[in-house]
PDB file with one MODEL, atoms N, CA, C and O in Angstrom:
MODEL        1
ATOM      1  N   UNK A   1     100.727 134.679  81.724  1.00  0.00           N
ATOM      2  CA  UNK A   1      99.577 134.380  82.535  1.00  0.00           C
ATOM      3  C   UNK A   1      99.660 132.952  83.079  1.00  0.00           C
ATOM      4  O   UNK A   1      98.777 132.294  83.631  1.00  0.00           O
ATOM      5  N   UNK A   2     100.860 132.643  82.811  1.00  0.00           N
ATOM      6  CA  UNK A   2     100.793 131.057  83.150  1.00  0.00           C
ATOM      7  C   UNK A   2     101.370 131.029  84.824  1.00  0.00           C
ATOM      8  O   UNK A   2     102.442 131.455  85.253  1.00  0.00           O
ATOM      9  N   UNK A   3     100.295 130.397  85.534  1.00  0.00           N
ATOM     10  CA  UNK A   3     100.467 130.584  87.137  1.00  0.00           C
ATOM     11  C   UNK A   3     100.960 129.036  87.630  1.00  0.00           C
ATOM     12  O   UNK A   3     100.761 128.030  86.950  1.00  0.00           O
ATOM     13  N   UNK A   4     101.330 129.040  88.345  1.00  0.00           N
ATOM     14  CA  UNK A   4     101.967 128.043  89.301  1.00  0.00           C
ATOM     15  C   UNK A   4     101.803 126.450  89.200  1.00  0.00           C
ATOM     16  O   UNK A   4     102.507 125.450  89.337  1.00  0.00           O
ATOM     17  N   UNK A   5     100.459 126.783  88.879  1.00  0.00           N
ATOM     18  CA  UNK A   5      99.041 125.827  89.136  1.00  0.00           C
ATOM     19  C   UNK A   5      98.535 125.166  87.891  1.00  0.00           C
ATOM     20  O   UNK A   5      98.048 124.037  87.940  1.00  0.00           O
ATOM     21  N   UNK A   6      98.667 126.023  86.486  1.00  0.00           N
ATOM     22  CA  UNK A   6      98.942 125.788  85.066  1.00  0.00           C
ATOM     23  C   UNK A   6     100.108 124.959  85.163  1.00  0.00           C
ATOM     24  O   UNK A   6      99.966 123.809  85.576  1.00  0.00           O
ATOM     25  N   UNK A   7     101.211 125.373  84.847  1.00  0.00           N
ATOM     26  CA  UNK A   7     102.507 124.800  85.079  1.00  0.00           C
ATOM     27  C   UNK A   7     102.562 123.585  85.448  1.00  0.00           C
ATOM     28  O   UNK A   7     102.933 122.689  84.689  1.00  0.00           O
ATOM     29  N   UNK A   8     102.175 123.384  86.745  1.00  0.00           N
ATOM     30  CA  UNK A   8     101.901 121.984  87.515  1.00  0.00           C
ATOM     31  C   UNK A   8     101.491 121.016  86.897  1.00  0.00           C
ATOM     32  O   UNK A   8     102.085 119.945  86.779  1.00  0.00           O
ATOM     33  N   UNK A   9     100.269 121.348  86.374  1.00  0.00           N
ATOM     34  CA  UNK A   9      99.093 120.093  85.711  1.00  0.00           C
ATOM     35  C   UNK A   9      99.494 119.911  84.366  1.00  0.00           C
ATOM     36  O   UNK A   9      98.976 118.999  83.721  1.00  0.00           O
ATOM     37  N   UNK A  10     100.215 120.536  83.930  1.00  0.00           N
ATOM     38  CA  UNK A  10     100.466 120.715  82.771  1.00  0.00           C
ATOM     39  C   UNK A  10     101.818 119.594  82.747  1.00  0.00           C
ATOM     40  O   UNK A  10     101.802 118.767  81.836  1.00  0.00           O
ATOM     41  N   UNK A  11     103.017 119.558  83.767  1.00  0.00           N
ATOM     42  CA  UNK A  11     103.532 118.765  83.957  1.00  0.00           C
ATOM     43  C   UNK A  11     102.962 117.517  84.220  1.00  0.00           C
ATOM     44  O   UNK A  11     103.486 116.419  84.031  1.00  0.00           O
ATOM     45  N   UNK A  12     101.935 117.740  84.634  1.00  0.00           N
ATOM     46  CA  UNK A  12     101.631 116.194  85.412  1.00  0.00           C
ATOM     47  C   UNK A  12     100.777 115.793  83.941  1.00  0.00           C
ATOM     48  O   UNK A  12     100.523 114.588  83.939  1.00  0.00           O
ATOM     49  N   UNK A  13     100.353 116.393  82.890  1.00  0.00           N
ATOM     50  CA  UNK A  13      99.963 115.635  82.188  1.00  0.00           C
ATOM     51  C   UNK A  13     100.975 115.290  81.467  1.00  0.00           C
ATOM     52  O   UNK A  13     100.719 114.171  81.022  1.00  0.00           O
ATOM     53  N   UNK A  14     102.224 115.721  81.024  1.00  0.00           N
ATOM     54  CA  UNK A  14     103.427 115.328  80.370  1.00  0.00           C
ATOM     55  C   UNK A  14     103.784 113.895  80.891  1.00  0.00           C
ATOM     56  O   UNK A  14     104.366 113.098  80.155  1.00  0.00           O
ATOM     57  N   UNK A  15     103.435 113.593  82.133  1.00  0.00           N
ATOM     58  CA  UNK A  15     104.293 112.518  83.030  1.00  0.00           C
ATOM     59  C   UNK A  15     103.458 111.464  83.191  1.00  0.00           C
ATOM     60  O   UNK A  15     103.692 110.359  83.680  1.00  0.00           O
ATOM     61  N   UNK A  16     102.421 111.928  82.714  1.00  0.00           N
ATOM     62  CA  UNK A  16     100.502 110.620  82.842  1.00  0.00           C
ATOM     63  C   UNK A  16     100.944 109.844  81.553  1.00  0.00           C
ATOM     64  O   UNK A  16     100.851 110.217  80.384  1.00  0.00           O
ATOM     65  N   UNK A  17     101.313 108.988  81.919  1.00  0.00           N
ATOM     66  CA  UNK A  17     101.485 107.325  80.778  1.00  0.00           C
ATOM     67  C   UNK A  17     100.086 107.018  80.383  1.00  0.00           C
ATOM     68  O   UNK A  17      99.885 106.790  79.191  1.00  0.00           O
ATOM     69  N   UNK A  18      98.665 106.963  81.575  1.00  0.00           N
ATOM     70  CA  UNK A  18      97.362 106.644  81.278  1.00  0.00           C
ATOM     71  C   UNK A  18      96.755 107.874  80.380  1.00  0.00           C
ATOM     72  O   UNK A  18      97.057 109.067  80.428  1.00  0.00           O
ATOM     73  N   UNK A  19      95.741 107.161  79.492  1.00  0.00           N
ATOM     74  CA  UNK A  19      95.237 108.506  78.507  1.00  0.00           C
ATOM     75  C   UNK A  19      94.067 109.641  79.437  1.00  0.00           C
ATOM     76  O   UNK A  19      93.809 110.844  79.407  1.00  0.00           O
ATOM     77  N   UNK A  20      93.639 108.538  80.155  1.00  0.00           N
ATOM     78  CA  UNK A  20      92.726 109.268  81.307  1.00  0.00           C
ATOM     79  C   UNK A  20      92.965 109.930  82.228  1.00  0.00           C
ATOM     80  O   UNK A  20      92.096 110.569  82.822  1.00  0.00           O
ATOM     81  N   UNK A  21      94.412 109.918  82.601  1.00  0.00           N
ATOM     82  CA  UNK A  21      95.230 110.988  83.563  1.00  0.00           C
ATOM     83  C   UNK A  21      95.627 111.979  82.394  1.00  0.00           C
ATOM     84  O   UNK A  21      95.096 113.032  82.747  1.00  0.00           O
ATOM     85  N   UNK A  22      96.275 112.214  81.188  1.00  0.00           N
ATOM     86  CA  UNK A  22      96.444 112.906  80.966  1.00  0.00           C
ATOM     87  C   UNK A  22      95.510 113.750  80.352  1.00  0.00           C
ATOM     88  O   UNK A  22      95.870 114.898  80.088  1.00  0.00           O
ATOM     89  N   UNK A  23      93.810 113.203  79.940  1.00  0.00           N
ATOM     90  CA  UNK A  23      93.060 113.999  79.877  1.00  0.00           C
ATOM     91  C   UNK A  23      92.349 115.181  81.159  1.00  0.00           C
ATOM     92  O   UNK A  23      92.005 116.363  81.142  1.00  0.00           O
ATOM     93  N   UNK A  24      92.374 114.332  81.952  1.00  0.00           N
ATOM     94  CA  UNK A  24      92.006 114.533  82.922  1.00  0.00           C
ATOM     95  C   UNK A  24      92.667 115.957  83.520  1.00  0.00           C
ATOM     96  O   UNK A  24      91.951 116.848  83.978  1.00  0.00           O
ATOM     97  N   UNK A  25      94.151 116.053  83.451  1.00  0.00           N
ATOM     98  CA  UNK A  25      95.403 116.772  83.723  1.00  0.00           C
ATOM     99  C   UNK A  25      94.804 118.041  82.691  1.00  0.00           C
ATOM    100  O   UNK A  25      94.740 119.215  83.055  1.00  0.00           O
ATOM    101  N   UNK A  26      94.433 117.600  81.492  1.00  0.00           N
ATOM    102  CA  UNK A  26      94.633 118.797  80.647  1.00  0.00           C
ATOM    103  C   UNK A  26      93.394 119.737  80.739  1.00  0.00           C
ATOM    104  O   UNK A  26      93.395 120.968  80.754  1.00  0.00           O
ATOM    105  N   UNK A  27      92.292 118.845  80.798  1.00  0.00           N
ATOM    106  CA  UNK A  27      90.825 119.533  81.075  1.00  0.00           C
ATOM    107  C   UNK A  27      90.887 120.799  82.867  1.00  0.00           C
ATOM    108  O   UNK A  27      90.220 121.772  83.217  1.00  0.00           O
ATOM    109  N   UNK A  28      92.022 120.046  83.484  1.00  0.00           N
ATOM    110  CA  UNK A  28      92.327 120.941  84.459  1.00  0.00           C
ATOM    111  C   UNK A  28      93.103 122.172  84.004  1.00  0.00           C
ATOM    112  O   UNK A  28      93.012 123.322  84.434  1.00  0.00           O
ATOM    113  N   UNK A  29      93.830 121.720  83.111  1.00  0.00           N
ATOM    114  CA  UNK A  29      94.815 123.167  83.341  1.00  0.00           C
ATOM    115  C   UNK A  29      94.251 124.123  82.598  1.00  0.00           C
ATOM    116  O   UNK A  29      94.592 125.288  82.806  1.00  0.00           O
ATOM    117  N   UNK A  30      92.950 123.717  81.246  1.00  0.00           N
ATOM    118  CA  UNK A  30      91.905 124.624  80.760  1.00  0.00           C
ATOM    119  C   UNK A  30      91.351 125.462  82.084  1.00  0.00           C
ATOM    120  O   UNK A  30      91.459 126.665  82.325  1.00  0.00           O
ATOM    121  N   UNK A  31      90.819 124.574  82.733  1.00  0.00           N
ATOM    122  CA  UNK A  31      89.789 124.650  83.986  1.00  0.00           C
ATOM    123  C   UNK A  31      90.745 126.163  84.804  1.00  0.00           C
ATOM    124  O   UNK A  31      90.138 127.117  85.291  1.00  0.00           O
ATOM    125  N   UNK A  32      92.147 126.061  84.782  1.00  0.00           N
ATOM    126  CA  UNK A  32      93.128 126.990  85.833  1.00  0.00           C
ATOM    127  C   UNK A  32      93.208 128.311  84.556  1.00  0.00           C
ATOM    128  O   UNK A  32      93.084 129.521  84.747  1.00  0.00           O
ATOM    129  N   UNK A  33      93.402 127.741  83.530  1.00  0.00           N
ATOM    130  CA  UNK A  33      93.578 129.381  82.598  1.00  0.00           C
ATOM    131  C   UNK A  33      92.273 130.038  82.780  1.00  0.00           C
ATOM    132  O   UNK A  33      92.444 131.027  83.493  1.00  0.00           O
ATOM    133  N   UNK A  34      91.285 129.930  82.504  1.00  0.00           N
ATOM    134  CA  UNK A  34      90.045 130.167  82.575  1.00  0.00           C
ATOM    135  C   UNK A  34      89.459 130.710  83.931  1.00  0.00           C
ATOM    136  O   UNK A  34      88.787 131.730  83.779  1.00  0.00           O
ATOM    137  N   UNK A  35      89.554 130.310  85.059  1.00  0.00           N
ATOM    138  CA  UNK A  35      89.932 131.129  86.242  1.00  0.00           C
ATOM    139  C   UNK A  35      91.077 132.202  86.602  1.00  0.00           C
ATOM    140  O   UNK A  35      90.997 133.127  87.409  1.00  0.00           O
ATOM    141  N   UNK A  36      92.233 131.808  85.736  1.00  0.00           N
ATOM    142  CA  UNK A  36      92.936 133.114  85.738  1.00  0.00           C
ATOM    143  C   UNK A  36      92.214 134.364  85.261  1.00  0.00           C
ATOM    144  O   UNK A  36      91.980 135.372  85.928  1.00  0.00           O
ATOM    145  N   UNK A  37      91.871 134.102  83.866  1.00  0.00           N
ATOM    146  CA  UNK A  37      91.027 135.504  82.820  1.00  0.00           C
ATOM    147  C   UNK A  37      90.038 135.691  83.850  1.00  0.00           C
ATOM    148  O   UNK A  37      90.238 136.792  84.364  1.00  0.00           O
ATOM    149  N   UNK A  38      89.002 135.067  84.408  1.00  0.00           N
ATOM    150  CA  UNK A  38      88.118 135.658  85.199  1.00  0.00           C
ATOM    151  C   UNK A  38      89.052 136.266  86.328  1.00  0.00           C
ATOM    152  O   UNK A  38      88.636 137.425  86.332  1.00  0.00           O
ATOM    153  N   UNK A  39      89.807 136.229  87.053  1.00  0.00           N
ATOM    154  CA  UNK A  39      90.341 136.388  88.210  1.00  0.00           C
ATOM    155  C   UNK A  39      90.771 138.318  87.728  1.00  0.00           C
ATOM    156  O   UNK A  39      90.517 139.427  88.199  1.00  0.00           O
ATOM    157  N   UNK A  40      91.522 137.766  86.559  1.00  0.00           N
ATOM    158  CA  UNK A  40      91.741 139.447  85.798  1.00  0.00           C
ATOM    159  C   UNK A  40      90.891 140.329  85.566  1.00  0.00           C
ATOM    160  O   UNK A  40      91.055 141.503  85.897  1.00  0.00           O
ATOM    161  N   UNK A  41      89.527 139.747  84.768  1.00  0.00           N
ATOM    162  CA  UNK A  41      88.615 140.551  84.599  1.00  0.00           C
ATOM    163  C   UNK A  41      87.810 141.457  85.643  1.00  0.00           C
ATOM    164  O   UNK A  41      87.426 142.623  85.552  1.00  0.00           O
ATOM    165  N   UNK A  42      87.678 140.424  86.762  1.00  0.00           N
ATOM    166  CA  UNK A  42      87.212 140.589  88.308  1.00  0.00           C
ATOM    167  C   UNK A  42      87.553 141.620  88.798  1.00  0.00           C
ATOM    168  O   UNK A  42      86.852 142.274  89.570  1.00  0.00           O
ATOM    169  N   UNK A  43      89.012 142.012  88.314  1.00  0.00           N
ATOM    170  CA  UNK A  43      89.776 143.117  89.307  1.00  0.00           C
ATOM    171  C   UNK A  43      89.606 144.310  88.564  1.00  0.00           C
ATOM    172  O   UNK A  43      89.105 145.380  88.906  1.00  0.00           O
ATOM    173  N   UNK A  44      90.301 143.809  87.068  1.00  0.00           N
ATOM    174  CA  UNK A  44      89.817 145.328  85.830  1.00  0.00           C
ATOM    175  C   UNK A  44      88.478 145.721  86.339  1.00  0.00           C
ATOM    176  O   UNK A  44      88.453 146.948  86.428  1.00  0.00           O
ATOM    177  N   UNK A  45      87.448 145.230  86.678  1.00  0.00           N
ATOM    178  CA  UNK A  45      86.153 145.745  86.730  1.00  0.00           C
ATOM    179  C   UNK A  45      85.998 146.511  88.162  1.00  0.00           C
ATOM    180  O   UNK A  45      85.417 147.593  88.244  1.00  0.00           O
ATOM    181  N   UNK A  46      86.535 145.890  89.205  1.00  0.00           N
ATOM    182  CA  UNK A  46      86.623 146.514  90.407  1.00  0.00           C
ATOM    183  C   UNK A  46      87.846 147.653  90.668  1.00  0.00           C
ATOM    184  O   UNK A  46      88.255 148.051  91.759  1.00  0.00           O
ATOM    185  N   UNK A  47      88.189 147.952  89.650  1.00  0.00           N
ATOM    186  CA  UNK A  47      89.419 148.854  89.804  1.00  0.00           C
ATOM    187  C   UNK A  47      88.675 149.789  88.867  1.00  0.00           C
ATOM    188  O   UNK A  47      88.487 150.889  89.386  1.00  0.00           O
ATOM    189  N   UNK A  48      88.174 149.660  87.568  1.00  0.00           N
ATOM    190  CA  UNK A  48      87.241 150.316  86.936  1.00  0.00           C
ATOM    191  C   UNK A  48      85.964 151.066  87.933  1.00  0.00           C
ATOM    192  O   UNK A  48      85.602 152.232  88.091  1.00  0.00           O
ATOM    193  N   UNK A  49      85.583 149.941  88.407  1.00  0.00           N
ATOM    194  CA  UNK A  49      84.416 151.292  89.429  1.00  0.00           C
ATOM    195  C   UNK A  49      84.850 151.693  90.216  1.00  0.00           C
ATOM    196  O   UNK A  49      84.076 152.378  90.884  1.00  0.00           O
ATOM    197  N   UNK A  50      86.494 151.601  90.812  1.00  0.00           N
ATOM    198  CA  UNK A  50      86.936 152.753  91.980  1.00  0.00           C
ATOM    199  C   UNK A  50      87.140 153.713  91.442  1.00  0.00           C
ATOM    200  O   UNK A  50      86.850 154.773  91.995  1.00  0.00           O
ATOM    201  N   UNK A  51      87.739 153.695  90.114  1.00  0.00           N
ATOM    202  CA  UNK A  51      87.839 155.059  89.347  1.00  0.00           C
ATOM    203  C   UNK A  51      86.738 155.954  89.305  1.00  0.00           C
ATOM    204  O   UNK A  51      86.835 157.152  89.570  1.00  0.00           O
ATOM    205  N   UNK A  52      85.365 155.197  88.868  1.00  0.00           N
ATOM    206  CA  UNK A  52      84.298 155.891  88.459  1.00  0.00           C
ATOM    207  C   UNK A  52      83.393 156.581  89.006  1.00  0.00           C
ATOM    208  O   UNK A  52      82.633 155.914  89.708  1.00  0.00           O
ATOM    209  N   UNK A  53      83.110 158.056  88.935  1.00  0.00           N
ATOM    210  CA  UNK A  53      82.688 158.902  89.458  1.00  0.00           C
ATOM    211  C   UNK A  53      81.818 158.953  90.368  1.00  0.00           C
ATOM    212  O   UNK A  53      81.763 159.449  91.494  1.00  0.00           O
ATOM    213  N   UNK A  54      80.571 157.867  89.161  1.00  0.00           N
ATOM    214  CA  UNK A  54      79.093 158.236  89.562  1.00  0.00           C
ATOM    215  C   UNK A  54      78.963 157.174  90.599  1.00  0.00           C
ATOM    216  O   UNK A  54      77.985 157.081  91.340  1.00  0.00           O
ATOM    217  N   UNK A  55      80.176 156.237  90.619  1.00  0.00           N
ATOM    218  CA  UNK A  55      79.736 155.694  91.852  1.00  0.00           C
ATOM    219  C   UNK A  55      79.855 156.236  93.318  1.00  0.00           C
ATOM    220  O   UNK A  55      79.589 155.572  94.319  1.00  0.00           O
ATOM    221  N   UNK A  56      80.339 157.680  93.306  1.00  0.00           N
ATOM    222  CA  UNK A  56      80.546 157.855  94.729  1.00  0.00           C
ATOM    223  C   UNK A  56      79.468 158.652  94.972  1.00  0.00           C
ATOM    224  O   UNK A  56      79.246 159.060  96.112  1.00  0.00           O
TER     225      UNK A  56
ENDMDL
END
């Protein structure tokens, strides 16, 4: 699940010498996993009610 965008910040906090860049870096790449799972859930659910009957 690790996207592009994880990866990235995740580097850039490896490479942050300041403690405030690399907090900063890490509270983001929480911030990007956490929009991934929603991004997943979003679709399971909309792929779930195309399946479902009573919605048509």
């Amino acid at each position: 699940m690790d996207s592009w965008l994880y990866q990235t910040v995740q580097q850039l906090a490896q490479d942050s010498a300041a403690y405030e860049e690399r907090a900063f870096f890490q509270a983001l790449s929480q911030l990007a996993l956490e929009q991934e799972k929603r991004i997943a859930q979003a679709q399971g659910e909309i792929d779930g009610r195309s399946w479902d009957e009573k919605s048509w």
